[in-house]
N, C-alpha and C positions, 0 to 999 in steps of 0.2 A: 618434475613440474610440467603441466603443459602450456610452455610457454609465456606465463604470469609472470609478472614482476613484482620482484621484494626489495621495499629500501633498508637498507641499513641502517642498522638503532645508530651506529657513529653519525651518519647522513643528516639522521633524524634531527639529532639534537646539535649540529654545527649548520646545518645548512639553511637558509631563509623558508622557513615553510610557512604557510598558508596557513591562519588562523583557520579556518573551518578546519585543517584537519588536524591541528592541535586541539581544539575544541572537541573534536571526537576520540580523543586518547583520553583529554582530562576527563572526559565522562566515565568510559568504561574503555578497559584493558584488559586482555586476557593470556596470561601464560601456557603454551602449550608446547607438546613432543619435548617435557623437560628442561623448561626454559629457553630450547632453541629459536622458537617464534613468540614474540608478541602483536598479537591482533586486536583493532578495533572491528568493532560490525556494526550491518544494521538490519534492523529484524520489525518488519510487519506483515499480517496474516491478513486474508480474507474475512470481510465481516459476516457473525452469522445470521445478522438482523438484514441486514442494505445489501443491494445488488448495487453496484455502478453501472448503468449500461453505455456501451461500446467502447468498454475497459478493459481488456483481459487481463487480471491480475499477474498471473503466469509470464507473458510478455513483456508485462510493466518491470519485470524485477529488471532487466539488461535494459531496461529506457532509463530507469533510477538511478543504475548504476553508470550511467554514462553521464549524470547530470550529478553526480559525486565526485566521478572526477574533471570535470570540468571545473566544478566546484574547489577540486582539491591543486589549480594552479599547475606549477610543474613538477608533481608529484602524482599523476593518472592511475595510479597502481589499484585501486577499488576493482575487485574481482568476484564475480560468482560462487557459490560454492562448488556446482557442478565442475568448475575449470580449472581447481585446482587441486592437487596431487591430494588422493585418499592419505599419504602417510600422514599427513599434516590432520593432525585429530583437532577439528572444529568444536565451536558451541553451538548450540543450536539456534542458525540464522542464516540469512541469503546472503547477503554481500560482505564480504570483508576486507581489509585490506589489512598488509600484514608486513614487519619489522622481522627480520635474521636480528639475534639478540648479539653479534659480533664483540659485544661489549660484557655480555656473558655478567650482565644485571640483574640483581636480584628483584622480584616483585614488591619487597614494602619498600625498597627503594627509586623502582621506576619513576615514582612519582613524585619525589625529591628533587630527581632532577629536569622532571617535567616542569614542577612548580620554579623551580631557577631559571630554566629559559624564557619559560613566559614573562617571568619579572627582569630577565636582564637582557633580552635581546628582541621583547616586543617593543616599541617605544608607544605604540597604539592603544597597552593598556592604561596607559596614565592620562589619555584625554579626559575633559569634564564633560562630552559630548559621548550620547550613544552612536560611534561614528559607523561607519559600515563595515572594516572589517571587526568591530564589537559582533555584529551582527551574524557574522561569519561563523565567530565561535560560539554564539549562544547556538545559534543553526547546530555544529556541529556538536556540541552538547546537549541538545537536549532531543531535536530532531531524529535523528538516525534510532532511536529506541525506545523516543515518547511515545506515549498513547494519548488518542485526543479522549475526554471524557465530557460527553454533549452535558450529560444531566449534572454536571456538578461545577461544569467551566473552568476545566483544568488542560494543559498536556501536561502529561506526568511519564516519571520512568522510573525503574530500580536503583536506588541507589545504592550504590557500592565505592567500597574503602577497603585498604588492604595494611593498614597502620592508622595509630592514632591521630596522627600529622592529618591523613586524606582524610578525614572523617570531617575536617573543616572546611572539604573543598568549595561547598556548597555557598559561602562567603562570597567568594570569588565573583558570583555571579551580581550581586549587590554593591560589594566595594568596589569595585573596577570598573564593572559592565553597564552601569548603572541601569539596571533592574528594580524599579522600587520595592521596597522590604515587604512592604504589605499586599504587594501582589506573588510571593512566596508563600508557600505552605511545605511542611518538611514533617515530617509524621516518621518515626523511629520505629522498627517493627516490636521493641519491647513493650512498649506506647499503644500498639491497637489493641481493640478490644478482645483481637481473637487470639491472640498471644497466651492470653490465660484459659483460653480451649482449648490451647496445643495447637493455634493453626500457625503456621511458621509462616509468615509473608515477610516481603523485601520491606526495605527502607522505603518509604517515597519522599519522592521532593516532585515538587508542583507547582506550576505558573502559571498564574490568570490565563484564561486561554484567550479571552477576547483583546485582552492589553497586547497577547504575544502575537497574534493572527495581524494585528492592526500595526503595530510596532516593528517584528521582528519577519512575519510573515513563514510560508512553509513552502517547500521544494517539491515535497510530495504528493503529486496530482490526486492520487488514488484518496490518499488521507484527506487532501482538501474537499476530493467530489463527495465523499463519505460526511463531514461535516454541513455542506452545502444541501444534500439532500435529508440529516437527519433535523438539519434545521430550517429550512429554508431560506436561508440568509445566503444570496448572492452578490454583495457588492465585492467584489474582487477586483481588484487590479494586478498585472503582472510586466515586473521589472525583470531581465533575464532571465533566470530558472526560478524565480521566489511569486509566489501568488502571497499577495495584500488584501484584507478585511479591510475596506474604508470604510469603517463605521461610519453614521453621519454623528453621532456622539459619543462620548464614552462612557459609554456604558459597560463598566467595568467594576467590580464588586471586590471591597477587602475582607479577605477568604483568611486570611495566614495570622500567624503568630511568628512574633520578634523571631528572624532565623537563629542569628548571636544569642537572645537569652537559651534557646532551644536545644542549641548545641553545646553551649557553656551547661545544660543540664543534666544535659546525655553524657557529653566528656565525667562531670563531675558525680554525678550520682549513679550511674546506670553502666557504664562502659567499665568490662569486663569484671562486675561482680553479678553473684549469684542472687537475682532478685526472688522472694515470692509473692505469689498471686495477689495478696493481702498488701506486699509494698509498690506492686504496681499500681491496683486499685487507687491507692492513697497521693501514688504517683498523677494519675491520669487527673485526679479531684484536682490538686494543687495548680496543675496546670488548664484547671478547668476545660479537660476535654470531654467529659459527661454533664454539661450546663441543662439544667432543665429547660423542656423542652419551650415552658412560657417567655424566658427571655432571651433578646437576641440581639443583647447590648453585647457591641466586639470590642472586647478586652484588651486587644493589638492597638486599634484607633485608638482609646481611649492612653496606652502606654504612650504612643505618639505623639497627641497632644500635651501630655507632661511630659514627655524628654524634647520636643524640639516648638513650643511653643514660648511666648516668652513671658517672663516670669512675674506677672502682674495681673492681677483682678480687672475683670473687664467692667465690672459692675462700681467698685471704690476704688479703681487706681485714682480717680482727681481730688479725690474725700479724703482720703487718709495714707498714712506712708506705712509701706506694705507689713514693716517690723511691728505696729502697733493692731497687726490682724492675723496675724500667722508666726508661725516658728522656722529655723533651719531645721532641714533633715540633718539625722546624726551621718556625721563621718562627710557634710557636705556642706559647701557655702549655698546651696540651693535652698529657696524657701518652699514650705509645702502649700500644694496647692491643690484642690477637689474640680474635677473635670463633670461638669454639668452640662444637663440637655434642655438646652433653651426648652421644646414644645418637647415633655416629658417623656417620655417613651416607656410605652405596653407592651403592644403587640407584632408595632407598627416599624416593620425592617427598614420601612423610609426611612424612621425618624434615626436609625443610628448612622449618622453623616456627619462628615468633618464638617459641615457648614452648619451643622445644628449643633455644632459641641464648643464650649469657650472652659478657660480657667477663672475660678472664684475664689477667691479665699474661704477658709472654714467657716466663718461668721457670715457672709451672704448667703453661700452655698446651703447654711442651715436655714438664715432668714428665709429660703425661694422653697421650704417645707410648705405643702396646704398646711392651713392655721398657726405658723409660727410667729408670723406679725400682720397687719391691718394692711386690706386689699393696696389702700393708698399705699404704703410703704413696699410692699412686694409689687407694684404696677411702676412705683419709680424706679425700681431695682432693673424690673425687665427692659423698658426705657433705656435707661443705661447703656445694656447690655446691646440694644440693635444701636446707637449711638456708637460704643468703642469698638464692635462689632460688626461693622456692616453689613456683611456676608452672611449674619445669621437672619437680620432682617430680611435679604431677598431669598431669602430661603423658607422662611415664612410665609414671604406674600404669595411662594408660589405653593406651599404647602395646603394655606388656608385659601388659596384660590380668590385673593382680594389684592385690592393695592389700598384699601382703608386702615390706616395706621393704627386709628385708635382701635378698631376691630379686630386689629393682630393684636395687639396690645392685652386687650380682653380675653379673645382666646385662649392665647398664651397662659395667661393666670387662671383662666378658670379648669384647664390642662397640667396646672402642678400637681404634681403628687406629692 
């Protein structure tokens, strides 16, 4: 070796480390020279589109890595490729840092007992607060390997799993870190389109990029100046080595599907059996990842609002008691309820918003059909509705560009479908 330092996997997992670079192992890990080393990296290239200027790429890789391990507390070990010993057979990427396997661990179980220290000797992960070393390991999760992706408002990276256990790590980021669900997206490479053309791509997992820029923020200059020039969005602020997006709003889009139903799908229907083309297809339908192109009602929000809204008609909760309007789901003391769009929705990706969506019961939810009952009787319905509702009425007055009641009022109705 020239001169580089390696901690020991014993080290690793008895000694106080640094959530960012736990964070960067639970990402990705990789076994090499026969299990003697285990390494984390981080790997980004030159854009072929954007210059940065008075950035040398080249240069930047030993300024990143300094600002890694700064990042990585008293653990500074984040190394070059260039600087460390040829025997040590890498992957393909610039920086690494690297564990002596001393403990002579197997790979589907490195993560075993990764997943036990985090839960038994972080006390950090059971805050109800996104606190700052949360921040640390999302950093070192998703940071060190993401790709930002301007036109679709993602960073994204590969995911990998090395047992059926990891394949749930992706949770972690939601239940713990609190991450909201619906700014996740998690797409299974059996799952794309190109899977059934033979094109073999990674897993992806994906996070709102402008929730994370604003929220979590990014270390790495190169990727920020890259963002900032592909978009022109410069509000930036910089706390020690992390640059901040302060958006002046949140403007922030839900892109994802339930991670939990997603992976409870893949575990159960898909992981490790032999699909064909025909049960993916039929696969991707169910999961409605092929929605025609006219609607752009998100199926995620809509779960949302029936799993964590509460369970009562916004239109007859004061009219009627809710048993003499609806049924229980089978196998549940919950009753059913139909999730409706106040100002109807077309075409219009405004209109599919939590503040334009309430719970109805079946019986209203039919009544608010064009022509199911007399204007009068669907106009007191809607009433109601910004009544027990608030939030969908100011969402209205700013949709229809009024504050005339009775004129959203109208609208509204003459807008059902």
């Amino acid at each position: 070796m020239n001169s580089c330092k390696i901690m020991k996997t014993s080290e690793f997992f008895t000694k106080n480390v640094n959530p960012f670079l736990l964070g960067a192992f639970f990402s990705r890990y990789v076994f090499v020279n026969d299990n003697k080393y285990i390494v984390a990296y981080s790997s980004f290239y030159k854009s072929p589109k954007i210059t940065v200027p008075n950035l040398d790429l080249k240069e930047y890789y030993a300024i990143y890595r300094d600002i890694l391990n700064e990042e990585s507390g008293d653990y500074p070990y984040w190394q070059l490729k260039k600087d460390i010993s040829k025997d040590i057979k890498l992957p393909k990427a610039k920086i690494f840092f690297i564990l002596e396997n001393d403990l002579n661990i197997l790979p589907d179980k490195f993560y075993n007992k990764l997943y036990g220290k985090l839960y038994n000797d972080c006390d950090w992960i059971f805050s109800d607060d996104l606190t700052e070393d949360k921040k640390r390991f999302i950093r070192g999760y998703m940071e060190l390997r993401g790709s930002i992706d301007r036109s679709r408002n993602f960073i994204s990276q590969d995911y990998f799993y090395n047992s059926k256990f990891e394949i749930s790590k992706g949770r972690i980021l939601i239940e713990r870190l609190n991450i909201p669900n619906y700014y996740v997206n998690f797409n299974f490479r059996e799952l794309q389109s190109q899977y059934i053309d033979g094109i073999m791509r990674n897993t992806q997992y994906r996070i709102n990029l402008k929730w994370y820029l604003k929220n979590i923020g990014i270390m790495n200059e190169y990727k920020k100046d890259l963002y900032e020039i592909g978009t022109g969005l410069t509000h930036t602020k910089k706390e020690g080595n992390v640059w901040y997006f302060d958006y002046e709003d949140e403007v922030v889009s839900r892109e994802s599907n339930l991670i939990d139903e997603r992976i409870n799908y893949y575990l159960n229907k898909i992981f490790g059996k032999n699909l064909s083309n025909k049960e993916i297809v039929k696969m991707r339908q169910e999961l409605e990842f092929d929605a025609t192109p006219n609607s752009v009602r998100d199926n995620t929000l809509v779960k949302l609002i029936q799993l964590n809204y509460p369970d009562e008609c916004v239109a007859c909760k004061d009219d009627y008691d809710i048993s003499d309007r609806s049924f229980k789901k089978k196998n549940s003391d919950r009753y059913y309820f139909e999730v409706h769009h106040v100002i109807s929705i077309g075409k219009d990706k405004e209109l599919d918003d939590e503040n334009n969506l309430v719970k109805l019961c079946p019986t209203c939810h039919d009544l608010l059909k064009r022509g199911r009952a007399s204007e009068k009787e669907q106009k007191d319905l809607i009433r109601k509705i910004f009544k027990n509702a608030p939030n969908t009425l100011e969402f209205a007055k700013n949709f229809f560009n009024t504050d005339d009641y009775e004129e959203i009022v109208q609208k509204t109705y003459q807008n059902l479908k």
